[in-house]
Residue, then its C-alpha position, 0 to 999 in steps of 0.5 A: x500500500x502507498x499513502x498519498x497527500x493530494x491538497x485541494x484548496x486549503x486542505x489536505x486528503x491523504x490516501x491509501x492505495x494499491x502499489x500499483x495503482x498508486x503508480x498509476x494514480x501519480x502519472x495520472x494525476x500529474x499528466x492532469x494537473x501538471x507540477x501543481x501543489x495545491x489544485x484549486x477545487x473548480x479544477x478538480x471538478x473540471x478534471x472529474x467531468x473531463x474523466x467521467x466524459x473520457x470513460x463514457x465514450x470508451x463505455x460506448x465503444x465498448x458496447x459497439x464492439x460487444x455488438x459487432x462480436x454477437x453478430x458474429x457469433 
């Protein structure tokens, strides 16, 4: 397990993920919000939104691709 510290606003959050995940997580995170200390919480929101946006349309895809294989099959 990895213990993280993100810092939104004026707080601090710390959390606790899976090694692996956690490496994930920090290029992630900072492929968004850059070197950025403290994310400011309207960029978090716009950085969610942006993420729920992205795993909609894969969802999308997926289902597309689901239906071409029962067609086949």
């Amino acid at each position: 397990m990895s213990k993280l510290t993100v810092f939104i606003g004026s707080k601090n959050f710390d959390i606790t993920l899976d090694e692996e995940f956690a490496k994930f997580f920090k290029e992630d995170f900072k492929d968004i919000f850059g070197e950025k200390r403290t994310i400011k919480t309207k960029e978090l929101l716009y950085a969610y939104v942006q993420k729920s946006h992205n795993e909609f349309t894969n969802k999308q895809k997926y289902m597309q691709i689901v239906d071409k294989i029962d067609e086949i099959i």
